[in-house]
C-alpha positions as CSV (number, residue, x, y, z in Angstrom):
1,X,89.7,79.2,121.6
2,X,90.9,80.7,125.0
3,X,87.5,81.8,125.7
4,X,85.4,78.6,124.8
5,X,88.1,76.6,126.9
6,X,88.0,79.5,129.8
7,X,83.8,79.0,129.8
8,X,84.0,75.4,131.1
9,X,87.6,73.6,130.6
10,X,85.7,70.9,131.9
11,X,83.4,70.0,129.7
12,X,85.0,67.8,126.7
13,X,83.2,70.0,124.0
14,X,84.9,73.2,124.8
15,X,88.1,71.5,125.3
16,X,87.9,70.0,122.1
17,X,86.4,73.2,119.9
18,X,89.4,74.9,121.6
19,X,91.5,72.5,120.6
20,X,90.6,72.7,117.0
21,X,90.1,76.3,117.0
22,X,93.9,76.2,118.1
23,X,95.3,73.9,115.8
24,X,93.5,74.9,112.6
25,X,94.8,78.5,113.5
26,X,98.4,77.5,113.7
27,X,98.1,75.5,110.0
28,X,96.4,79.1,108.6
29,X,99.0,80.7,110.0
30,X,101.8,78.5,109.0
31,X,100.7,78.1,105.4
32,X,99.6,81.1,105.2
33,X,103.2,82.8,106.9
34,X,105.2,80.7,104.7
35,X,104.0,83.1,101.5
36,X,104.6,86.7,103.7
37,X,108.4,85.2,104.1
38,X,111.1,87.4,102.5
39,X,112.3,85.7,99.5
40,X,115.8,84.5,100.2
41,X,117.4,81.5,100.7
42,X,117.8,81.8,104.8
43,X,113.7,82.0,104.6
44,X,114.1,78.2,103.1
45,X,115.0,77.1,106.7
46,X,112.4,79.1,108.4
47,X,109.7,77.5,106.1
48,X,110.8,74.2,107.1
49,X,110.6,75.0,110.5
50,X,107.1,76.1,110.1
51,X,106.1,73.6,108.5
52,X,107.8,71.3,110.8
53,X,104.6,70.9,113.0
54,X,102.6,70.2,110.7
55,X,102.6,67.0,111.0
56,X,101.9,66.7,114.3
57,X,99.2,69.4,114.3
58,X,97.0,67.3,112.1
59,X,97.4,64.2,114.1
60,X,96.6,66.5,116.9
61,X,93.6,68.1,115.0
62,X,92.2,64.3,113.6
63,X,92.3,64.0,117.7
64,X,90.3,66.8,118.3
65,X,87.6,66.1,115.6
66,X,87.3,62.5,116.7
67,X,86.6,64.2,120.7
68,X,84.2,66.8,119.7
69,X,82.1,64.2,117.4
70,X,82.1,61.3,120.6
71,X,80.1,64.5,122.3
72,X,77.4,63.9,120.7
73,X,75.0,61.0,121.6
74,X,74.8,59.6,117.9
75,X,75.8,56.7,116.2
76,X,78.8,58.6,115.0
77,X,79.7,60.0,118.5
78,X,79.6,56.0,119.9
79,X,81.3,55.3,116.8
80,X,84.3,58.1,117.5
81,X,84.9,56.5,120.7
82,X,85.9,52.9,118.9
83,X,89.2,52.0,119.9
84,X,89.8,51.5,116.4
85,X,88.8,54.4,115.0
86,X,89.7,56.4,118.3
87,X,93.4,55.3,118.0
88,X,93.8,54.3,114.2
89,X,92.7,57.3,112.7
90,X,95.4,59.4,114.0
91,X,97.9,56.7,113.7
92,X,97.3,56.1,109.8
93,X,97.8,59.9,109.4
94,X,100.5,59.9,111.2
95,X,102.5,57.2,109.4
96,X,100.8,58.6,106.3
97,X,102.4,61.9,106.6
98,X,105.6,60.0,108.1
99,X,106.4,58.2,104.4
100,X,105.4,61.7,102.8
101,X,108.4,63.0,104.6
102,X,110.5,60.6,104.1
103,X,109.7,60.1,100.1
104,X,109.5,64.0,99.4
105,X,111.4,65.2,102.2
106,X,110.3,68.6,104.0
107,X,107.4,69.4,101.2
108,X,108.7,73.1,101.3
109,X,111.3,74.1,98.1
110,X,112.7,77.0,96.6
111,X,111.3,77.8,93.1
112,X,113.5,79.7,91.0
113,X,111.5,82.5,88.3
114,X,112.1,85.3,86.7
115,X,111.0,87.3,89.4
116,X,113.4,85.8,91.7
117,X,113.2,82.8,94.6
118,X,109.8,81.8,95.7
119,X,108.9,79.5,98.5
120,X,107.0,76.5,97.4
121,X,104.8,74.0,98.8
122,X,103.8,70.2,97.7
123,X,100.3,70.3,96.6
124,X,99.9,66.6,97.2
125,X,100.2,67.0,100.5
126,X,98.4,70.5,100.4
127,X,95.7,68.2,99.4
128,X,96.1,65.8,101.8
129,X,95.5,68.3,104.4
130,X,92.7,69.9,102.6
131,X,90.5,67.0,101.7
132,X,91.2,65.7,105.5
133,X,89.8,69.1,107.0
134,X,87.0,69.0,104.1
135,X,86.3,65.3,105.1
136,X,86.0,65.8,109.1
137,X,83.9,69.1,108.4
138,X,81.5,67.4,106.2
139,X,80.8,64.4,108.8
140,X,80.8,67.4,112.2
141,X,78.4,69.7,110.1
142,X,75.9,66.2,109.5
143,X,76.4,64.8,112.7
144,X,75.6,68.5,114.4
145,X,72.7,68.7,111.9
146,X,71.6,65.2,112.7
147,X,71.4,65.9,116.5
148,X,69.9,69.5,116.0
149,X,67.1,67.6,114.0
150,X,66.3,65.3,116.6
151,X,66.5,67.5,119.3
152,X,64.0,69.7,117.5
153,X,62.3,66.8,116.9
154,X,61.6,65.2,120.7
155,X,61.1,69.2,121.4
156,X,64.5,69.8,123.3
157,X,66.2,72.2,121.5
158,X,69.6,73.0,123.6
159,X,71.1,76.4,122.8
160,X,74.5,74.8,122.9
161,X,73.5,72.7,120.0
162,X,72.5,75.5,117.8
163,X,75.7,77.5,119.1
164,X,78.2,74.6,117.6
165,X,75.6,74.6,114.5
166,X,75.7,77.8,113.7
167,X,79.6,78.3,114.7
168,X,80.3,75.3,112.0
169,X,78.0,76.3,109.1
170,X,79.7,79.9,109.6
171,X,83.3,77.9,109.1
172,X,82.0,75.4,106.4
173,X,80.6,77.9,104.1
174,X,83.7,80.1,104.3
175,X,86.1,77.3,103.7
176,X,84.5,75.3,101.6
177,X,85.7,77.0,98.2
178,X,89.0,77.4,99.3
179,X,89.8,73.6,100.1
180,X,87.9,72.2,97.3
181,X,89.9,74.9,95.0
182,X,93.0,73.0,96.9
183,X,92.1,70.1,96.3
184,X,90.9,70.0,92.9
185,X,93.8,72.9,91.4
């Protein structure tokens, strides 16, 4: 993400790619962390501060996905830059995840076994964040394909087109399984 930013921080693509790349990093991470915790009760708190930021990392990340898309000179990118859309979006995730919160509380709880405490998280809103990643990949990975088409097509191929492309096909086939498994298990 540093690099992509460091190549042109001015151009809107690479600030939004790095944005993502950034963002989607700190949820792997987070998620991710919340299992390598030691099992105790102290780790309780530290899971809730982890997951603390979730919520504003995917308003932060719908942001991103709406800026990278309104790069592209489709009817999705004009649609992206709706004022509607622009500022709704986020705001309907953001009081989504809001009354999540405030129904379920934290979404992080201790599960007691036989083996001990584990750390446990609330697969609805695991879901939520996996079919919302799934859901913005899908449309990047069509609108990239649709502008990669047509630039093929009029004869103007731009590397920078098949770079994103290729970058996103990479990241949809790898993650593919694991949020449909998340959001289906």
């Amino acid at each position: 993400a540093f690099l992509t930013f460091e190549a042109n921080p001015s151009n809107r693509k690479n600030r939004a790619i790095s944005l993502i790349l950034l963002l989607e990093g700190y949820l792997l991470l987070s998620l991710f962390g919340i299992s390598a915790l030691p099992v105790s009760l102290a780790s309780l708190g530290v899971a809730r501060v982890l997951l603390s930021i979730v919520p504003i990392a995917m308003v932060g990340l719908t942001i991103a996905y709406l800026m990278f898309v309104s790069t592209t000179q489709t009817f999705l990118g004009k649609y992206s830059l709706n004022p509607a859309v622009k500022y709704g979006l986020p705001i309907l995730i953001a009081i989504y995840q809001t009354i999540f919160f405030l129904s379920w509380g934290y979404g992080i709880f201790p599960t007691f076994s036989g083996d001990g405490l584990m750390l446990g998280t609330d697969p609805l809103f695991m879901r939520f964040i996996a079919a919302l990643s799934l859901g913005f990949h899908v449309l990047i990975l069509g609108n990239l394909l649709y502008v990669f088409f047509i630039e093929r097509k009029e004869k103007k191929g731009r590397t920078e087109t098949k770079y994103f492309l290729a970058a996103y096909l990479a990241r949809f086939c790898f993650m593919t399984f694991t949020l449909v498994s998340v959001i289906f298990l």
